[in-house]
C-alpha positions in Angstrom: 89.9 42.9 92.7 87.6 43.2 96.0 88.5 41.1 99.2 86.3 38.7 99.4 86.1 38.0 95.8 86.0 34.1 94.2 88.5 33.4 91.4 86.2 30.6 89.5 88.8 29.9 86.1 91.4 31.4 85.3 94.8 32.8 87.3 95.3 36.3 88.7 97.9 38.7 89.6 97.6 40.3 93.0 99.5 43.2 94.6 99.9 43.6 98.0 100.5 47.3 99.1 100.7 46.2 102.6 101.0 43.1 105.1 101.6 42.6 108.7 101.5 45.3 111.0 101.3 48.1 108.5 97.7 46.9 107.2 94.9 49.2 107.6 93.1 46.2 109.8 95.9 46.0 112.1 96.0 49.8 112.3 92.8 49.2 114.4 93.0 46.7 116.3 95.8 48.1 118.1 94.5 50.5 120.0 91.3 48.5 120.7 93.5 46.4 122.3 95.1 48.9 123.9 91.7 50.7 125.2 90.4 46.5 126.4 93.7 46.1 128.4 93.8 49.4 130.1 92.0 50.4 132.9 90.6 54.0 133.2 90.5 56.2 136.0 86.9 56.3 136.7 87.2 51.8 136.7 89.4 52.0 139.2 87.6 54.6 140.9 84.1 52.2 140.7 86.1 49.3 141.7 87.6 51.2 145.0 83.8 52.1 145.9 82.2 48.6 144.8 84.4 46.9 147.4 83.3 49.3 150.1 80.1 49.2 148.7 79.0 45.9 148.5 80.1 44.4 152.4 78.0 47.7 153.4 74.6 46.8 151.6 75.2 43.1 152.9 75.7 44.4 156.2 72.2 46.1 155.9 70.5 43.4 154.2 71.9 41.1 157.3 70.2 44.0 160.1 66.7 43.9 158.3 66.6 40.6 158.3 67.2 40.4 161.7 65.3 43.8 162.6 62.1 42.3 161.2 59.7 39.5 162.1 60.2 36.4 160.7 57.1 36.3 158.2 58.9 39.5 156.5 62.6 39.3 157.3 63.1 37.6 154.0 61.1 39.4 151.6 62.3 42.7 153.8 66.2 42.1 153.1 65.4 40.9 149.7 64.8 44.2 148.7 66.8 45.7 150.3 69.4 43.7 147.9 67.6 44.7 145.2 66.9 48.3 145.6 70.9 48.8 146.3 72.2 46.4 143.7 75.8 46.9 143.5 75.6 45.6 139.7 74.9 48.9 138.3 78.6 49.5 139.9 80.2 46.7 138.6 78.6 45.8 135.2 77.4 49.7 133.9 81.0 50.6 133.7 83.1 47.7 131.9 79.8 47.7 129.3 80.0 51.3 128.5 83.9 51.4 127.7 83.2 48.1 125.6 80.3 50.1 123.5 83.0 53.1 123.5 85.8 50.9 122.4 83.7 49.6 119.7 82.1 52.9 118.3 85.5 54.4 118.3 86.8 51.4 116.2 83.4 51.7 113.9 84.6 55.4 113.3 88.4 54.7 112.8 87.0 52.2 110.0 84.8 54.2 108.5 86.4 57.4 108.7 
């Protein structure tokens, strides 16, 4: 019998060589859950420079604006919040350990 499978007439007999906590499914998802509640080194490291990081490029964006004349100053400190985007920080990280975490469970299933 495949999981999955629809019984249409008739009556079975299943075995089950495992339940619970000792399936092969469970084997997996606890250490992505593990790997999604944990934060690594080099998050904690991003996060300590994204709140330095951020305040700064503001900062900046705030002296442009005020450095330049009033038909630029916008467009001026607009990119200046765009060039230094602080999401690369913030967002690249968490996204690549999620990928990670899921590759490494594709391979735990497979392999």
């Amino acid at each position: 019998m495949h999981a999955g499978c629809l019984n249409g007439n008739g009556s079975f007999i299943l075995r089950a060589t495992a339940v619970g906590a000792d399936t092969v499914l469970a084997g997996i998802v606890r250490p992505v859950d593990h790997a999604q509640g944990s934060k690594l080194p080099v998050q904690k490291l991003v996060d300590r420079i994204s709140a330095r990081f951020v305040p700064a490029i503001g900062s900046l964006a705030a002296l442009t604006f005020a450095a330049r004349l009033p038909a630029t100053a916008l467009a001026h400190s607009v990119s200046v919040l765009l060039i230094a985007c602080p999401c690369a920080l913030g967002l690249a990280t968490p996204t690549a350990i999620m990928v990670g975490t899921g590759e490494a469970a594709e391979i735990t299933l497979v392999g």
